[in-house]
C-alpha positions in Angstrom: 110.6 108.3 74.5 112.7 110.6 76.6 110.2 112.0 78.0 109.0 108.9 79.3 112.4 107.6 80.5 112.6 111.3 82.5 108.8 110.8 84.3 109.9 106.7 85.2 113.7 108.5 86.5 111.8 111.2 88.4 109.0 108.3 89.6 111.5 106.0 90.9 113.0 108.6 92.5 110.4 109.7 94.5 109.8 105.9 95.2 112.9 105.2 96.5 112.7 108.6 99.2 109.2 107.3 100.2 111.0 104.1 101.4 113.7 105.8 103.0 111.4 107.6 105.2 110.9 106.9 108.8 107.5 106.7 109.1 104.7 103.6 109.6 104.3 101.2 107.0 101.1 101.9 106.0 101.7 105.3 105.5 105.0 104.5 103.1 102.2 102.3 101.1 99.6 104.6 100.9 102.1 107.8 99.8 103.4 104.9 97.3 99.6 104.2 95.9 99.5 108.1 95.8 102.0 108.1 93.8 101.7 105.4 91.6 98.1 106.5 90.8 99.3 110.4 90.0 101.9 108.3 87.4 99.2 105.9 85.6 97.3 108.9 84.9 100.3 110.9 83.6 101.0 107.9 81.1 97.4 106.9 80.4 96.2 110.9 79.7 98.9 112.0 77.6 100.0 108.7 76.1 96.2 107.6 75.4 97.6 104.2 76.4 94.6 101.9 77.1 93.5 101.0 81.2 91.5 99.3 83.1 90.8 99.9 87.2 93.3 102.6 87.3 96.3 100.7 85.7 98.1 101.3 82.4 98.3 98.2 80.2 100.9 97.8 78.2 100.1 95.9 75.0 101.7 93.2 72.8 101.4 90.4 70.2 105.0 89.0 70.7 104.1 86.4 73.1 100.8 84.9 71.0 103.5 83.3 69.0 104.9 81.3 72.0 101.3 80.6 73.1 100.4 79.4 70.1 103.2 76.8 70.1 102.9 75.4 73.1 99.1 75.1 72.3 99.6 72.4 69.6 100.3 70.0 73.1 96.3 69.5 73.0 96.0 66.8 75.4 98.6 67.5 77.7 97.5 70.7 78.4 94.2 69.6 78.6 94.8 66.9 81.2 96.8 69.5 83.2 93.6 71.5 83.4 91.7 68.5 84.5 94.3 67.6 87.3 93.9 71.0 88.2 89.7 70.9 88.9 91.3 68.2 91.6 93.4 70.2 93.1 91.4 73.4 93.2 88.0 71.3 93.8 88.2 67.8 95.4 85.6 65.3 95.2 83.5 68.8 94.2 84.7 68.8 90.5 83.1 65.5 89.7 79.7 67.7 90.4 80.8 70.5 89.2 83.0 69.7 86.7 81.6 66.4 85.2 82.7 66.2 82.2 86.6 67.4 83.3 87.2 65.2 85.2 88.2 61.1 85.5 89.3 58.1 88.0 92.6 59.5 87.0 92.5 63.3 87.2 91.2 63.3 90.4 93.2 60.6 92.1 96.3 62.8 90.8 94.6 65.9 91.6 94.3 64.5 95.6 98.0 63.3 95.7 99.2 66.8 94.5 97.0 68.6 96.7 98.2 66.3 99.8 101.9 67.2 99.0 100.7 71.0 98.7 98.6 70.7 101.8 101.4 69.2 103.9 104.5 70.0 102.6 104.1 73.1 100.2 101.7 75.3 102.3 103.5 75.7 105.5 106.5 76.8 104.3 105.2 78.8 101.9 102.8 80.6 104.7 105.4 80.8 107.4 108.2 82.2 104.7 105.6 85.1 103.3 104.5 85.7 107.1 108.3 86.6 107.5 108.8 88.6 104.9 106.0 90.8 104.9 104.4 90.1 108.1 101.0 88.9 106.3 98.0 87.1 108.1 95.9 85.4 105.5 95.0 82.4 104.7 97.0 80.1 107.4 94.6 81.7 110.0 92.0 78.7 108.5 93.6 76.0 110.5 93.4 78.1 113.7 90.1 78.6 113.4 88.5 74.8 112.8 88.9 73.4 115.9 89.1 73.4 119.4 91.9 70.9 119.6 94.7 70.2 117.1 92.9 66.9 116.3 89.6 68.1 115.6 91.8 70.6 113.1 93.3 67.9 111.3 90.4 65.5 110.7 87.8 68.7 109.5 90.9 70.3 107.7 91.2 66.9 105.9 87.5 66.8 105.4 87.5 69.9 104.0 90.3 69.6 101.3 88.9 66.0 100.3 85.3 67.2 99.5 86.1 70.9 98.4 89.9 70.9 97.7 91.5 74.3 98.4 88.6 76.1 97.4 86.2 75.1 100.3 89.1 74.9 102.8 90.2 78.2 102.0 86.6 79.8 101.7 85.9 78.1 105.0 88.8 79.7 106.8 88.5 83.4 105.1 84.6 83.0 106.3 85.6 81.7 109.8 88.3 84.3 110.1 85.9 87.0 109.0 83.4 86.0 111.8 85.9 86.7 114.1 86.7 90.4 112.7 82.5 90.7 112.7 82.9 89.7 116.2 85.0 92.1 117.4 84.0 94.8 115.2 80.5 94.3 117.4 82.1 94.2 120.8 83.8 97.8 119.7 80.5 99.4 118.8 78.1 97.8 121.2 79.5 96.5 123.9 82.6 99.7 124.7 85.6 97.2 124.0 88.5 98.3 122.1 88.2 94.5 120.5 88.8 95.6 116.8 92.3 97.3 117.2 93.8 94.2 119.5 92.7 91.9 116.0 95.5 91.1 113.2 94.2 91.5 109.8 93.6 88.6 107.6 95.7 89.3 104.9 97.2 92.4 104.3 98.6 94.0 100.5 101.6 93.0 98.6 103.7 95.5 97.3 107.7 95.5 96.7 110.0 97.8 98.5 106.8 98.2 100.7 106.2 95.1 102.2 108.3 92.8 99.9 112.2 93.0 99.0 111.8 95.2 95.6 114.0 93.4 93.9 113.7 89.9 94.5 109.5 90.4 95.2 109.1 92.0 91.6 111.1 89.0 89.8 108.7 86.9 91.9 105.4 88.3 91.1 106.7 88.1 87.4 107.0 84.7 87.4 103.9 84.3 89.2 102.0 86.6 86.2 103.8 84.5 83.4 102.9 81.1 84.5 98.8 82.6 85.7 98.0 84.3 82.3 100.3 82.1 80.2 98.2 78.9 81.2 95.4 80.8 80.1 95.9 81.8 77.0 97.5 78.3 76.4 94.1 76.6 77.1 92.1 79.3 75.5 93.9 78.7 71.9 93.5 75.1 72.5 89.7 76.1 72.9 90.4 77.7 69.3 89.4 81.0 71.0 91.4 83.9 69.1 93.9 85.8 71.5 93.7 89.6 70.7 96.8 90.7 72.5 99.2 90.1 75.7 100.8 92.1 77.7 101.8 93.4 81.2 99.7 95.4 83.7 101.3 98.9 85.6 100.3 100.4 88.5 102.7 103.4 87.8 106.0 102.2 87.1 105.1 99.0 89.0 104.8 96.0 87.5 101.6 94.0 89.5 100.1 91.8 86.3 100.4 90.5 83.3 97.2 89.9 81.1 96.4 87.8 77.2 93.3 89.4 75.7 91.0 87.0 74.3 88.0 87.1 72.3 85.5 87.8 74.9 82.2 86.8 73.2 83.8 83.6 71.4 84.8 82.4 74.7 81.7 82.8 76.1 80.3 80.6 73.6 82.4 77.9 73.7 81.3 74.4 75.3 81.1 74.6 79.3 84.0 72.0 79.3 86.2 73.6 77.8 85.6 77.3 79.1 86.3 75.4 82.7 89.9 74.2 81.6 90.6 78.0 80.4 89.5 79.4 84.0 91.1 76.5 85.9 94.4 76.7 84.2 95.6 80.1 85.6 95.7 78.9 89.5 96.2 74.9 88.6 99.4 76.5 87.2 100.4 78.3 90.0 99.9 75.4 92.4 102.2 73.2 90.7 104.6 75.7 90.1 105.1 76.6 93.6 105.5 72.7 94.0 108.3 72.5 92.4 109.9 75.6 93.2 109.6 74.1 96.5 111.8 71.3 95.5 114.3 73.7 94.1 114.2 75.8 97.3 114.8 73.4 99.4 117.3 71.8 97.4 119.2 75.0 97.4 118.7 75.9 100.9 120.1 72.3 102.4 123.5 72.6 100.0 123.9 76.1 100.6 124.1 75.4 104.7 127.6 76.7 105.2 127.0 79.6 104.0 124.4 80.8 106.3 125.1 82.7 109.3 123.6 81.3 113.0 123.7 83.4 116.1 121.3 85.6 117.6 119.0 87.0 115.0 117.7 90.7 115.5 113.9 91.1 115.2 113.9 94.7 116.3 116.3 97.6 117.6 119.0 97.3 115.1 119.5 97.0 111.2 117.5 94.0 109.7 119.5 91.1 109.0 121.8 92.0 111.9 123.1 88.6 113.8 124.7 88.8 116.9 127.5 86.1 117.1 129.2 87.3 120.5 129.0 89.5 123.8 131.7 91.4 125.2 134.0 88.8 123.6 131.7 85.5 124.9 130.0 83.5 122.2 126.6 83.6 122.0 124.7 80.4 123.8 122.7 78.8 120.6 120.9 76.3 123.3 118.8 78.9 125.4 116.2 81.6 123.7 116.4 84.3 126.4 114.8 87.4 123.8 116.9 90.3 125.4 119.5 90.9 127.1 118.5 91.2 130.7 119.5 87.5 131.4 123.2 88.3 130.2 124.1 90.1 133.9 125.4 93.4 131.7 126.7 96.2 133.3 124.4 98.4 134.5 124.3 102.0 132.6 127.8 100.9 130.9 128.6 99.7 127.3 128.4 96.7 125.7 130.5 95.7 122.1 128.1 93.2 120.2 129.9 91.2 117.6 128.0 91.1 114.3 127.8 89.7 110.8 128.1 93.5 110.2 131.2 94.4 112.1 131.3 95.2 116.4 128.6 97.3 117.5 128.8 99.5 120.4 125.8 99.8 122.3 124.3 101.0 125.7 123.3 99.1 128.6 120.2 100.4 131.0 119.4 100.7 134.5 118.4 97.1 134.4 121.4 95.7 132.4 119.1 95.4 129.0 119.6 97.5 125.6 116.3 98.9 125.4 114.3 98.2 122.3 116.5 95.3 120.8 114.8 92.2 120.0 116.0 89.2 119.2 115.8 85.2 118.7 118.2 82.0 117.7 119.2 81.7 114.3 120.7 78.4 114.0 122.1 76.9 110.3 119.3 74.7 110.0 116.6 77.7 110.6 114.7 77.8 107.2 114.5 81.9 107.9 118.0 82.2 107.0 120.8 85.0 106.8 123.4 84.3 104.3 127.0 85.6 104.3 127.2 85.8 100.4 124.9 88.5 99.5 124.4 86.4 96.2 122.8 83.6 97.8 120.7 85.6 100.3 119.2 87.4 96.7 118.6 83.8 95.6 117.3 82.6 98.6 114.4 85.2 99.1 113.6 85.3 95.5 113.0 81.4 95.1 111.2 81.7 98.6 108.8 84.9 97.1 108.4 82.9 94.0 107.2 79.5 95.9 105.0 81.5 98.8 103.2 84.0 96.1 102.7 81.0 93.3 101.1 79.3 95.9 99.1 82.0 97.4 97.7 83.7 94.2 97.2 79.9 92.8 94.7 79.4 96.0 92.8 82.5 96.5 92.5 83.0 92.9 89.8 80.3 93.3 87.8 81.9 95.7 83.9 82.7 93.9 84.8 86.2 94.2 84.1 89.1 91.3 87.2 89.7 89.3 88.5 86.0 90.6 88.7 82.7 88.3 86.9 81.0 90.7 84.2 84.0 90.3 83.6 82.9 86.6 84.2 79.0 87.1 81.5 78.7 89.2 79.4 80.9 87.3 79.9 78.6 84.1 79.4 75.4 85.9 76.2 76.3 88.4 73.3 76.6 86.2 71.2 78.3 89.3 72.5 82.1 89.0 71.1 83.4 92.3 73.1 80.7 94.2 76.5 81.9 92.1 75.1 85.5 93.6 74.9 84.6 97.1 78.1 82.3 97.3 80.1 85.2 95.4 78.9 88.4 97.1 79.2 86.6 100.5 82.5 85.6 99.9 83.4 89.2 99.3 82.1 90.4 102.0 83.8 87.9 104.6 86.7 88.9 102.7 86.2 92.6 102.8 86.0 91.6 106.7 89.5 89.9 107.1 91.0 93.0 105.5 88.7 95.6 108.1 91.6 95.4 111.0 93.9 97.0 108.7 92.4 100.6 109.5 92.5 100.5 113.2 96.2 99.5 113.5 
């Protein structure tokens, strides 16, 4: 045991100096996989522990017993899984999913997925995209229409007939013609197209591209609720559960896991191996609904605590917020970007007043501060800064919690290998060959949104 509390001290260690360093990003994350890797293998080769893709996975029986009771609510459960093929599926999971679902189930299904659609999603995309500077899945609207009314009615279309799942496979296959695009005008036609392209979706790791703290607390909640619906719905399928757990990648935790009986589940009725798959993003989804309730409950009585000013994007330490000038108060009305527009003396000095003390800084040939980058915060900006470092934790934690429920609900239900939605179409298309094409092309178009990632 000491041993192992020495390698995780010696791990994190090395974890924390890897973030310190001042290099790119995706170098910090690939020295971080490095290591991470090297530390799975220490634990799984001399510990025997059991794996699976690389990762250690840490097993336990303590949770079955909570499972278990919250599997006596048969019908609840069940008619949770049942909203959920509405959500996930549309007017699709009364083809698909016959037996699932009803009149009801699917109208609630719709209203839940109009609330996420409209209210949920864009908050959700627009707080990760802040955080960790991700791509993704909110490049689907972009791409479905030539004006924003044409993307509204064949966004609409799309969620009503396919729910999230065709939307969402629409965009990641529309986006990834794009990447296919411009990966073609590199090779053939001598444009440097490829390296000018964002990504569509990038990695999430904490202290990488996530606050450590508050982004592992929210990708534990997002694990819980995803495997815990699971195994709820697979014991109400009478399906033993062989063990729980969580998953490492190193000392990280990135999943959590129940262990059914593989070959009983396979053989239970169709219906009921649909409400087991369905569960683990249906849970997610409504999760991250009403987190979002919570978040913005707590963001609009928490408004005098949050700072406004001019909010630093680059140049300075992050979080920095400019709230005066050489003694003038910054103009909250106007969005100039730098400071060029502030007629600063030329080659002279300049004392910025900030939420972290007066700053000194160095004015150019051209009255600017080279390489500072900023934009207006105001109280009502749902990016906020906080002045109680309490609530700023809070803030970005119920934020993470919402953005990643919602994001690993959706894209979980993409027919790719490894994914639910892999295995749910697979159960409920009898023709095998189509479940090959739609899964394997899906992968690839996915594969493809990733591909800009090596040319930054």
């Amino acid at each position: 045991m000491i041993l192992v509390l020495a390698i995780t001290a010696i791990a994190l260690g090395i974890f924390y100096a890897i973030l310190q360093l001042d290099i790119p990003g995706a170098w910090k994350f690939m020295a971080v996989v490095i290591e991470m890797v090297l530390v799975s293998q220490i634990f799984i080769r001399k510990y025997k522990l059991p794996s699976e893709l690389g990762m250690v996975l840490v097993k336990s029986k303590k949770g079955i017993e909570v499972i278990e009771g919250l599997a006596k609510k048969e019908k609840a459960f069940n008619f949770f899984a049942d909203v959920g093929a509405g959500i996930s599926y549309g007017l699709l999971s009364l083809v698909l999913m016959r037996k699932n679902s009803s009149a009801v189930t699917l109208l609630l299904g719709l209203v839940i997925l109009f609330f996420l659609t409209v209210f949920v999603a864009p908050v959700s995309l627009a707080f990760v995209m802040n955080v960790a500077k991700i791509g993704g899945v909110e490049k689907s609207a972009a791409v479905l229409g030539g004006s924003a009314e044409a993307a509204l009615a064949i966004t609409g279309g799309l969620l009503l007939v396919g729910g999230l799942f065709l939307f969402i496979l629409f965009g990641i296959v529309a986006y990834g013609g794009i990447v296919l695009s411009a990966i073609f005008k590199t090779l053939f036609m001598g444009m440097d197209t490829i390296s000018q392209t964002s990504a569509g979706g990038t990695f999430l790791l904490p202290g990488v591209n996530l606050p450590l703290f508050e982004g592992i607390i929210a990708l534990a909640i997002v694990l819980i609720v995803h495997e815990g619906a699971h195994a709820v719905l697979t014991r109400i399928a009478k399906v033993p559960l062989l063990s729980s757990g969580i998953v490492l990648f190193g000392i990280i935790p990135v999943g959590a896991f129940v262990e059914p009986d593989e070959k009983k589940l396979a053989r239970v009725e169709r219906t009921r191996q649909t409400r087991v798959l369905v569960a683990g993003p249906s849970a997610n989804m409504v999760v991250s609904a009403a987190i979002f309730i919570l978040f913005m409950a707590f963001f609009i009585g928490t408004a005098q605590f949050r700072e406004e000013g001019y909010l630093v994007l680059a140049g300075m330490e992050p979080g920095t917020v400019i709230h005066a000038i050489n003694g003038e108060p910054v103009n909250l009305t106007t969005n100039p970007n730098n400071f060029s527009s502030f007629g600063l003396p030329k080659n002279g000095a300049v004392n910025l007043l900030t939420n972290k003390g007066e700053i000194i800084q160095n004015t150019d040939e051209n009255g600017g501060i080279e390489g500072i980058i900023f934009t207006v915060l105001k109280k009502n900006s749902l990016f906020a800064v906080y002045n109680v470092p309490l609530l700023g934790f809070i803030y970005t934690t119920l934020g993470l919690a919402l953005a990643l429920n919602f994001l690993v609900g959706a894209v979980n239900i993409l027919p790719i290998p490894l994914f639910d939605g892999y295995r749910i179409i697979d159960v409920n298309v009898k023709n095998k060959l189509l479940v090959k094409t739609i899964s394997y092309g899906a992968l690839f178009f996915f594969i493809l949104n990733f591909l800009p990632l090596l040319f930054r």
